[in-house]
N, C-alpha and C positions, 0 to 999 in steps of 0.2 A: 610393480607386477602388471602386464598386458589384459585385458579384459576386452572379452568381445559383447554386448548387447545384442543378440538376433533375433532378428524374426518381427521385429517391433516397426511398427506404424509411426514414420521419424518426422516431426514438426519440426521448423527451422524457417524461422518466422525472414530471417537478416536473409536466404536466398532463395527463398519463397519456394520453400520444397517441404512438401509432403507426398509423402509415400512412402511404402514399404523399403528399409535398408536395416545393414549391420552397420554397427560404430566400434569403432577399435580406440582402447584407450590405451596409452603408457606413459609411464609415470606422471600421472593423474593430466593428462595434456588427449584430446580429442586427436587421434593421427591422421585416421582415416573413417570415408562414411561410403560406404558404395553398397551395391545389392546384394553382392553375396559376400565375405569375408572368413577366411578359414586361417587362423592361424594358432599350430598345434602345442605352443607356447603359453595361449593365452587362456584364461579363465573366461568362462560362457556363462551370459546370463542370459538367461533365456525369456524374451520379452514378447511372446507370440500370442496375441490376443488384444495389445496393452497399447496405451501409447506411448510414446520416446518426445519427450520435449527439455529445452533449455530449463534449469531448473528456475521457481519462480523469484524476480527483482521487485522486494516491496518497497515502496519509497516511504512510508509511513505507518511504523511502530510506535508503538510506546514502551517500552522494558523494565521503566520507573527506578529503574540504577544509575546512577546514588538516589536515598533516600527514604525511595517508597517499595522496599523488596517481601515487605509482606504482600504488595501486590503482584508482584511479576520483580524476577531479574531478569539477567542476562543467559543466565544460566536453562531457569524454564521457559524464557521467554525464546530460547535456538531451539529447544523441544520439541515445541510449538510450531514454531515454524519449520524444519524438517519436517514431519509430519503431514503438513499440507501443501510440501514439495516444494516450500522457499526457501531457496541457498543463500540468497543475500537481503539484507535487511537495511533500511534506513532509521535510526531511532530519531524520535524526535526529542526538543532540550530541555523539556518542561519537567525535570528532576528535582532533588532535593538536594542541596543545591543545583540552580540553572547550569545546563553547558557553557557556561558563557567565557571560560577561559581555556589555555593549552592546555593545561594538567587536565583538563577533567575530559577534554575529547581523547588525550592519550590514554587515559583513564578505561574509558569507555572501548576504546580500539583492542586493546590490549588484554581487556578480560574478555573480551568475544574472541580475540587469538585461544586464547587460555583456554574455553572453551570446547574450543574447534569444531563446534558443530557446523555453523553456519558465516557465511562473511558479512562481520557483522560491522555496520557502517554507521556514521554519528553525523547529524546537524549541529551546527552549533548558534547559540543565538545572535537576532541581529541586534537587540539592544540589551545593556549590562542588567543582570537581573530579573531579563524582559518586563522592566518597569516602565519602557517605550519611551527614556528620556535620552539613552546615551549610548552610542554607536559602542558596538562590542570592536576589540582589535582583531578586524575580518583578517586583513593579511597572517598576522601570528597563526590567528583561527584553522586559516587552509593550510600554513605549512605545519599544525602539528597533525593535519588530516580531514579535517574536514570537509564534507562532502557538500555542502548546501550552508544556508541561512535560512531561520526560521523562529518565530518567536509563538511558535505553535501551541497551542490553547489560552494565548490572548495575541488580539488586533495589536497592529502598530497601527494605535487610531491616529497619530501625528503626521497628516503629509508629508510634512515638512522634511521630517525624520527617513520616512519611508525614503523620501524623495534621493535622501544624501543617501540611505542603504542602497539603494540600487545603483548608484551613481559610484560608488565604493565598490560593489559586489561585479559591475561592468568592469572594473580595470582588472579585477583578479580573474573575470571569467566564470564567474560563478552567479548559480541560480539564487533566487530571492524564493524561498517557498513560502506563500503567502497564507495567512490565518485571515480571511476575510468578512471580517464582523463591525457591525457598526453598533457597538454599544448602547448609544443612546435609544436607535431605532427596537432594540435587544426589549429594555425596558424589565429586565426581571422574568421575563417569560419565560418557561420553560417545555412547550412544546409547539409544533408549528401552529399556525392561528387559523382554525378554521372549524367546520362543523365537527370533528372529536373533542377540539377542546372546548369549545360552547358546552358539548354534552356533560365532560367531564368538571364543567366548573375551574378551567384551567387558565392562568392568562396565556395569551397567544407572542407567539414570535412570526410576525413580518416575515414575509420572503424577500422583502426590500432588505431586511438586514444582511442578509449577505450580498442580495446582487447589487446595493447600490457601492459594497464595498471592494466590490470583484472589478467595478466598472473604473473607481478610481484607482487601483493600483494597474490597471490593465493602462491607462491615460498616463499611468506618470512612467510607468516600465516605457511605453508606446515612445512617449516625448524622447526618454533619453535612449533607446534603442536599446536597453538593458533585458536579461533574461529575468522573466517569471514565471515562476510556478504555481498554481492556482490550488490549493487542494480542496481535497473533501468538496465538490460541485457537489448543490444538491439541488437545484431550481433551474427552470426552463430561461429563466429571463439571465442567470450567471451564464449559462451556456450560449445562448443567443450572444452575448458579449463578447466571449472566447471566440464562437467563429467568427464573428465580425473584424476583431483585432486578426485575426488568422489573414482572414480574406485579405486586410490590408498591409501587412506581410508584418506584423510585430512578433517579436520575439518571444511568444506565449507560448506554455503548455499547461496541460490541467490533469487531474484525475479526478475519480468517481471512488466510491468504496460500494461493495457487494451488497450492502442495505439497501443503498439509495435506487438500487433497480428491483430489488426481489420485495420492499414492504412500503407499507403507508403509512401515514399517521393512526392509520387506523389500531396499527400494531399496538398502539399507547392505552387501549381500551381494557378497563378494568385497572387503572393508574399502573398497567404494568412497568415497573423501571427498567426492567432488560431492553425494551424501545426508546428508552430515553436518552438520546444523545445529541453532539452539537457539531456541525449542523444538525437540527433536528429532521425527522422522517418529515417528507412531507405528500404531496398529494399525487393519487391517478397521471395528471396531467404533467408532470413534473418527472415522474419513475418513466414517463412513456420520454420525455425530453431528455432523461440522462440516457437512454438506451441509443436512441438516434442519437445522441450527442457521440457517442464510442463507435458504435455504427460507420459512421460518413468521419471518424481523423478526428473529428472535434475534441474531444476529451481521448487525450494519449495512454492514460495509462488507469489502470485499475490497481489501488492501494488497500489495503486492510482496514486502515485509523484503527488498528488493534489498538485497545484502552481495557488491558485489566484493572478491574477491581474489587476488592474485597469484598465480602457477603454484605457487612454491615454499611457500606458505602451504599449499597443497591435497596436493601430492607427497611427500607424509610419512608416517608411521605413524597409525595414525587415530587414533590417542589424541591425538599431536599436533597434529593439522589443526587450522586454523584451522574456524568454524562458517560457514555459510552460504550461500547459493547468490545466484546474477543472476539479475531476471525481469522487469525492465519490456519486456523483448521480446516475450517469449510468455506472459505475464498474461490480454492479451484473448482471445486465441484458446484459450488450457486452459482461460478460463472458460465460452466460446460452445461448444467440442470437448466439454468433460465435464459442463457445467449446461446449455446449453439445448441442444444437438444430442442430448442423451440424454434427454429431455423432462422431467429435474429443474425446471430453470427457466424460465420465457420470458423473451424479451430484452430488455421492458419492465424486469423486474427485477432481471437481470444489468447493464445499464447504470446502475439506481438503484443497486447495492451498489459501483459502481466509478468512478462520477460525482456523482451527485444527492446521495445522504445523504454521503458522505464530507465533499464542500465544504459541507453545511451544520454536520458537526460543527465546523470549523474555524471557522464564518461568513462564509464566503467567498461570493463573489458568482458563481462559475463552475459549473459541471456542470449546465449547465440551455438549452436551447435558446429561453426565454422571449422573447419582442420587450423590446429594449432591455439584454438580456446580452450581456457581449463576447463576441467569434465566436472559441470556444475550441472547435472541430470535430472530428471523427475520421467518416472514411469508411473502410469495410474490407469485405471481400468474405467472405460467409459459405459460398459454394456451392465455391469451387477450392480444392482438397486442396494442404497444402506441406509442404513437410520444414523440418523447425528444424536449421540450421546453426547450432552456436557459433561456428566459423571465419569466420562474417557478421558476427559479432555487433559494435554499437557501442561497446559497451560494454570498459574495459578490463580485466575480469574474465572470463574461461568457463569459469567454473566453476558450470556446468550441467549436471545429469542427462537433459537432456530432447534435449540430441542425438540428431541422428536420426528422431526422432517426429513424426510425421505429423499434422497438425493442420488445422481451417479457422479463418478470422479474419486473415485477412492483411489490415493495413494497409496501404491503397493512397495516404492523403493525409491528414495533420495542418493541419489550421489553429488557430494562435492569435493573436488578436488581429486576424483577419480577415487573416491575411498566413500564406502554403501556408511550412511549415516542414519540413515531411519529404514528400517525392512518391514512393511504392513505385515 
């Protein structure tokens, strides 16, 4: 069926156009985009207030299928994301069983088909187990679909190891997404190291633990001119790294996640655990480094590290807690609320950092409003002020800090595939 979108404010990051247009879809395929669009065939959506963007490319889910679906599947976990106007998803392989073989990424592929909310996309790991002793079978990996490598919620502390994964991951063409932690430097910590957790009685985590471990995979990708992916930056000295390697033309990219610019460590006061995650929050100086870092190309893409978990994972002593927070809810609007309503960014390039460059790190075909892209949409409302409910929330995690908080970016309507998946 033909469907017209009018009247909408059209972002379209891939040819640098914004303004006012109509988009014509059929059969779920973007035909045409121009100013005015009348065709008496087609169903009208009427987007006059709103804005019209590529719907949004997260590189960094958690879904916890197989395994952990009292936390999140697949199922709440497209919910969820539709909702906060992400049509594609990248999970990462940290499950019950690891991703680490064919079966379990067709596994994976195949109930997000099932699904159908969302396209929903699988890493698979780069060591068996992620016990970081034994190279996973990359090649089988990518031909049963997979999109990346990643051994995501633990380091591949082994150079050695890393060294041969990237060396493997360069002949298939495929990204290395890097868990960048240096354990030892780690020490048991559990929140970043500095005056919250002196006040809290907390031991501290090093900012050295990630960036000294950002710096050697950045040196060993750099040597063998292999692709890497940096995630979760949360430190000015990781970042300074990434542009450096940039400058000298290595094969980097990175992402930020919407914590690491909207809170501090501070957030962790009162041992709250809905702050507690890893990377941990860290400081002023740091939140102001990831913003320029996205700002000036540095950090390409803005990811979620959506990590639900159960109440009683969160209800514990902080030491104990589990790490991480839910965000494919309120991802777009903390980006549109704290980057472009505060005149850091404009929305041309809040919507590149969360659509456009993400899916082209993966090679994907989506985040782009181009003629002839499938109609993977987001319309949402920049002007009405809303409160973030976790109690709303799709997702079966809430364990979010951001209850309460008042924000603009409400998504009013997802389309993927040219067919309304979520309707605010």
């Amino acid at each position: 069926m033909k469907q017209i979108i009018k009247n909408g404010f059209v972002v379209n990051p891939a040819k640098n156009f914004a303004e006012k247009a109509d988009i014509l879809i059929n059969y779920g395929v973007i035909e045409r985009v121009a100013e005015n669009i009348d065709d008496y065939d087609a169903k009208v959506i009427d987007a006059s207030g709103l804005i019209v963007a590529p719907g949004l490319v997260d590189l960094h889910v958690h879904f916890r299928e197989p395994g952990y679906e009292h936390k999140e599947d697949i199922t709440s976990g497209s919910r969820a994301a539709v909702k906060g106007g992400v049509t594609t998803v990248l999970c990462m392989p940290n499950t019950n069983p690891p991703i680490d073989n064919a079966a379990l990424v067709e596994y994976v592929i195949n109930k997000g088909k099932k699904t159908g909310l969302v396209n929903v996309l699988t890493t698979a790991c780069i060591t068996k187990g992620q016990e970081g002793t034994e190279l996973t079978e990359m090649a089988e990996l990518k031909e049963a679909g997979a999109s990346a490598f990643s051994d995501d919620g633990k380091p591949v502390s082994s150079s050695m190891i890393m060294r041969r994964a990237l060396e493997y991951s360069k002949m298939l063409d495929m990204p290395i997404m890097s868990h960048s932690e240096d354990l030892a430097l780690v020490d048991n910590g559990s929140m970043n190291d500095g005056y919250t957790a002196t006040c809290l009685g907390l031991r501290g985590i090093p900012k050295s633990a990630e960036s000294a471990a950002v710096s050697r995979d950045i040196l060993l990708a750099e040597e063998l001119n292999a692709r890497l992916h940096v995630c979760h930056v949360s430190t000015k000295n990781s970042i300074e790294a990434v542009r450096a390697a940039k400058a000298r033309g290595a094969r980097i990219t990175a992402e930020t996640a919407p914590h690491y610019f909207t809170l501090t460590d501070k957030a962790c006061d009162g041992f709250n655990t809905n702050a507690k995650m890893n990377p941990p929050l860290r400081d002023d100086e740091d939140v102001e480094a990831v913003i320029r870092g996205l700002c000036d190309g540095t950090i390409d893409s803005i990811a979620t590290d959506h990590a639900p978990h159960h109440v009683d994972d969160k209800r514990v002593e902080f030491e104990k807690a589990a790490n991480g927070i839910v965000g494919l809810e309120t991802s777009l609007a903390l980006g549109y609320t704290y980057l472009v309503k505060t005149g850091r960014m404009s929305l041309l390039q809040l919507i590149d950092c969360m659509s456009t460059k993400p899916a082209a790190i993966i090679g994907s075909d989506r985040g782009t409003l181009n003629v002839g892209a499938p109609a993977d949409i987001v319309i949402f409302d920049t002007d009405e002020e809303f409160t973030v409910r976790v109690s709303e929330f799709e997702t079966k995690g809430k364990n979010s800090p951001y209850d309460g908080w008042k924000l603009f970016g409400k998504v009013r309507r997802t389309i993927n595939g040219g067919r309304t998946v979520y309707k605010g």
